[in-house]
N, C-alpha and C positions, 0 to 999 in steps of 0.2 A: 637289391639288397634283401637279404632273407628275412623275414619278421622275429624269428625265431632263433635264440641262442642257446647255445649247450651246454649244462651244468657241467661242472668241472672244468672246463675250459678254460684260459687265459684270452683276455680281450684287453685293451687300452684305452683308459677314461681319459677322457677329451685327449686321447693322443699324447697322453703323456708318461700315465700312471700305469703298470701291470694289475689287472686285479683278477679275480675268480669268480665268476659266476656260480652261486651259489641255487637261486630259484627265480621266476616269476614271483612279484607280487600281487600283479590283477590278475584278472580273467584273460582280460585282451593284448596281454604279454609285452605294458608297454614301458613299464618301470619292475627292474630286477633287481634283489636283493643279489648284493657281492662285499667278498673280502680282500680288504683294502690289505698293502704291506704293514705287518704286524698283526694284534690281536686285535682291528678291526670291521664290523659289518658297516655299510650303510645302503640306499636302494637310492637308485637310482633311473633316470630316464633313457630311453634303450639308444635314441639318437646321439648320448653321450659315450656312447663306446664303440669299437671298432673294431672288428677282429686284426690281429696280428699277424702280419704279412709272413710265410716263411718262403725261406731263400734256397 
């Protein structure tokens, strides 16, 4: 799994949620700031998201 994710991209929190990766908040890239469905942010740990399968 690549350490590293891509702003503006859609990924799914804990596999459920669509959100937007917005930025890193550390250094060592391992809690991202993202936006949730609606008007809002919150950050989160990078093991709780997943990239989105396309078909």
């Amino acid at each position: 799994m690549n350490n590293e994710l891509v702003a503006g991209r859609q990924y799914l929190l804990d596999g459920k949620i669509v959100v937007v990766i917005l930025k890193p908040v550390n250094r060592s890239k391992t809690i991202y700031s993202v936006e949730l469905p609606g008007p809002s942010i919150m950050a989160v740990e990078r093991n709780r998201l997943q990239e989105i399968q396309q078909s």
